[in-house]
C-alpha positions in Angstrom: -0.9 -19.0 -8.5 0.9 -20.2 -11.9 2.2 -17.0 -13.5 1.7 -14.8 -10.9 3.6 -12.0 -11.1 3.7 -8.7 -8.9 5.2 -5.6 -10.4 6.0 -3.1 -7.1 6.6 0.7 -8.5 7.6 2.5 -4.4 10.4 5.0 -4.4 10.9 4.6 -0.4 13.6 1.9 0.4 12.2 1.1 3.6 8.8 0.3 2.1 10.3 -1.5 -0.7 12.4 -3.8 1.4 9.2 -4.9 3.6 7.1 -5.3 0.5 9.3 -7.4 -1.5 10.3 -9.4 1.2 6.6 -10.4 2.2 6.6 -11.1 -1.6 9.6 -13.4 -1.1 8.7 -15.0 1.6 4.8 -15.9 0.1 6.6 -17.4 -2.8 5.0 -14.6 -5.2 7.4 -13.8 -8.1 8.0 -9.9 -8.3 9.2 -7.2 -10.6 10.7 -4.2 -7.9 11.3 -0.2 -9.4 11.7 2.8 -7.5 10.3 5.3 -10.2 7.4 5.1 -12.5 9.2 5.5 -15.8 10.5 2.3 -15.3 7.6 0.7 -13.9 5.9 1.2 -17.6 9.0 -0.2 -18.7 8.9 -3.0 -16.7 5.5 -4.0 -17.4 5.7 -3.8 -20.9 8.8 -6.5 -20.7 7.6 -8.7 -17.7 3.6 -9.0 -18.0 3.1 -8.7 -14.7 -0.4 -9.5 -13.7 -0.6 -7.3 -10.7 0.8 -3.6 -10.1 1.4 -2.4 -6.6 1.7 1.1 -7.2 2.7 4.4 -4.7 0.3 7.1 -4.9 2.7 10.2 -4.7 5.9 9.4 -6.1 8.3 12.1 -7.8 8.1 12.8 -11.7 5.3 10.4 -12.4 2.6 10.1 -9.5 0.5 6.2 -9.2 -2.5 8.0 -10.6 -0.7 9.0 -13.8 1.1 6.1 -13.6 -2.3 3.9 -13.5 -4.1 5.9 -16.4 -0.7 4.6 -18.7 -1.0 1.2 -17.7 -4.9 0.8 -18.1 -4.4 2.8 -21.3 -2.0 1.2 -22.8 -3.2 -2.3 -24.9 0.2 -4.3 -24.0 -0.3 -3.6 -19.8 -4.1 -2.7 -20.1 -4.8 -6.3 -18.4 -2.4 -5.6 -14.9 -5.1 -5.4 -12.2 -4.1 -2.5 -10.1 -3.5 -2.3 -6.4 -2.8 1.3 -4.7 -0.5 1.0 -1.7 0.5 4.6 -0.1 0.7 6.6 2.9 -2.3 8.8 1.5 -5.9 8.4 3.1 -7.1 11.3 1.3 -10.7 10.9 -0.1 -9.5 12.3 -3.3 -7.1 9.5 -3.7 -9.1 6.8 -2.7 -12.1 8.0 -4.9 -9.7 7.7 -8.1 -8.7 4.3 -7.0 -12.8 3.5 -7.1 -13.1 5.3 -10.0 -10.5 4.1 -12.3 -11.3 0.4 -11.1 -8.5 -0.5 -8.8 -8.6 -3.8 -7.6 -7.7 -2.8 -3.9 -6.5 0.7 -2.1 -4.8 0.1 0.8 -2.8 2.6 3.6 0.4 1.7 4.1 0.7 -0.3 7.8 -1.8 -2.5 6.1 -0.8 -6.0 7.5 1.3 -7.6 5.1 -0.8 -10.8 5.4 -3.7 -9.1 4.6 -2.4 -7.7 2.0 -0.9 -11.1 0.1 -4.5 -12.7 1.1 -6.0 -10.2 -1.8 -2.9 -10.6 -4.0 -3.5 -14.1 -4.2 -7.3 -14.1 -4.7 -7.3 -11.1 -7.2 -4.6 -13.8 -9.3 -6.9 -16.6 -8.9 -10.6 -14.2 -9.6 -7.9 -13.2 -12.8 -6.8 -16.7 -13.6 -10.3 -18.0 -13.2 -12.2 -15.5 -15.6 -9.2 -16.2 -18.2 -10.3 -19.9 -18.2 -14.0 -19.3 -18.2 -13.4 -16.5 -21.4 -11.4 -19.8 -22.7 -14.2 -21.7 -22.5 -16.5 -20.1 -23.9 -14.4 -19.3 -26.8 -13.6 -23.1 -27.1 -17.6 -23.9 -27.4 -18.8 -21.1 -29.3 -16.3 -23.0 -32.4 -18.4 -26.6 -31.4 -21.4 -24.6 -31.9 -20.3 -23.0 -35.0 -18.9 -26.3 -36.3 -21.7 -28.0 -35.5 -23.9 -25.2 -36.9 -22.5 -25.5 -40.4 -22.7 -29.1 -40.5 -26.5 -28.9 -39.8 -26.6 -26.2 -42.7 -24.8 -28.3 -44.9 -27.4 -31.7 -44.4 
């Protein structure tokens, strides 16, 4: 979980205080803001590689709020997680759409919840390294291709 970082946008208190202190008590490191203007703040500073975001919140709801992070090239890389009190199919049919990493109700078992924080870090961590890889051989192979053109 190196660099793990969970960036929590909720403007409830209440909800706050339960998330964070799951977060606290996993170990995860986490950035916490009660509106969405500072959330986009936040992200830009922290690089957060996870957002839990609030679907209705005042000024700034989590669907606008996820459209500005995935648009945006400095947080475009924050996997997305929707946590909120809304079960409406409209809601959870953005989430699918726009590619969030998980929808959940709130009441969602905190465990459950830090199992798919933790593996959507590692799938994340995992693809970096692979992406790494491959970038690392396809220089051999060019190296390797311009000595053969050079002999």
């Amino acid at each position: 979980m190196s660099d793990l970082s969970v960036l929590v946008v909720e403007d409830n208190e209440f909800d706050m205080a339960i998330i964070t202190e799951a977060l606290k008590s996993a170990g995860i490191e986490y950035i916490a803001v009660s509106n969405s203007n500072d959330a986009v703040e936040a992200a830009i500073k922290h690089k957060p590689r996870i957002a839990l975001l609030d679907m209705h919140m005042p000024h700034i709801n989590g669907k606008e709020l996820c459209e500005i992070l995935q648009t945006n090239p400095l947080t475009s890389n924050i996997k997305i997680i929707f946590l909120t009190a809304s079960a409406s199919v409209d809601d959870i049919l953005f989430g699918v759409n726009v590619h969030a990493a998980a929808y959940y109700i709130k009441g969602v078992p905190m465990r459950e919840l830090l199992n798919r924080i933790i593996s959507i870090d590692f799938a994340t961590a995992m693809r970096e390294q692979v992406t790494q890889y491959q970038r690392f051989n396809n220089s051999i192979a060019d190296k390797y291709q311009r000595i053969c053109e050079l002999h």
